[in-house]
C-alpha positions in Angstrom: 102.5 101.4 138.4 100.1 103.4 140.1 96.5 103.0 139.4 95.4 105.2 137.1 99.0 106.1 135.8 98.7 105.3 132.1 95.3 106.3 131.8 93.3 109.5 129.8 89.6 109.1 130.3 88.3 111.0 127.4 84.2 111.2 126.8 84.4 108.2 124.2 86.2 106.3 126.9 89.6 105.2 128.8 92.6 105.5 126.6 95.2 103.3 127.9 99.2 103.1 127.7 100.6 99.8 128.7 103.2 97.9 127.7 103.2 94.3 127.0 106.0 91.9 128.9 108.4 91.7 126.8 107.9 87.3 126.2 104.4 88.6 125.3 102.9 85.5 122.7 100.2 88.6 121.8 102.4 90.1 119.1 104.6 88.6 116.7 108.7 88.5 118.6 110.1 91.2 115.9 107.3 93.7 117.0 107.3 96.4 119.8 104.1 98.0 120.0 100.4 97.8 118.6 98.3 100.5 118.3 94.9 99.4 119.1 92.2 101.9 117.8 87.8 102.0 119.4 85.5 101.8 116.3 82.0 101.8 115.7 80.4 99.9 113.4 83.4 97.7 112.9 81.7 95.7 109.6 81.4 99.0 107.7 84.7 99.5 108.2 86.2 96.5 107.8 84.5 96.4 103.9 85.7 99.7 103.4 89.4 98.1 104.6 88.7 95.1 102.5 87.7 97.2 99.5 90.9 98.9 99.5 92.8 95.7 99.7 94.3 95.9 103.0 94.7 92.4 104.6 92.4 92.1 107.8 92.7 89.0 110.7 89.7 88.2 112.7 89.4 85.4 114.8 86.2 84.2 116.7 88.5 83.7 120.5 89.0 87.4 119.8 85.5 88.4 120.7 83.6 88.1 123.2 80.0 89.5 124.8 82.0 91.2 127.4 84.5 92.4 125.9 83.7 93.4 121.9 84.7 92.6 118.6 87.9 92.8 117.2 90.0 92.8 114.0 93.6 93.6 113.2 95.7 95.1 110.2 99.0 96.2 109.6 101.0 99.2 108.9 103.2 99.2 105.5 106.3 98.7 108.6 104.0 95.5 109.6 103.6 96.9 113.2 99.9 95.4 113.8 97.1 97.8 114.7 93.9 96.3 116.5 90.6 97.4 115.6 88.4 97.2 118.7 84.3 97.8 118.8 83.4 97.8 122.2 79.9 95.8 123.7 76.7 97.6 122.7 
């Protein structure tokens, strides 16, 4: 892959496309893809998420001062979707 290849650098930021190995441990085995979505203020919208009942994972190895915050749902097909906020 060339650099750059998979790559769409709108004002907000880089929007990437790139495939996970297929013996990825990163999504469940039964899964192909995961759409992974930049928020801001990922607490407001994780209570609005949680208000609605939709299930939400965090885990604390997930974040990181370099890298942001994250949290992950689901789709009603299961196919998880990644909720990233990036470093202030």
């Amino acid at each position: 892959m060339a650099a750059g290849e998979y790559l769409w650098q709108p004002s907000a930021g880089p929007t990437v496309f790139a495939p996970f190995k297929a013996d990825t441990d990163y999504l469940a085995h039964d899964k192909q893809w995961m759409l992974n979505l930049r928020v801001t203020d990922l607490d407001e919208l994780l209570a609005k998420l949680r208000a609605a009942g939709i299930e939400i994972t965090t885990k604390a190895e997930w974040d990181s001062p370099e890298t942001g915050r994250f949290a992950r749902i689901h789709d009603p097909d299961g196919n998880p979707i990644e909720l990233w906020e990036p470093p202030a």
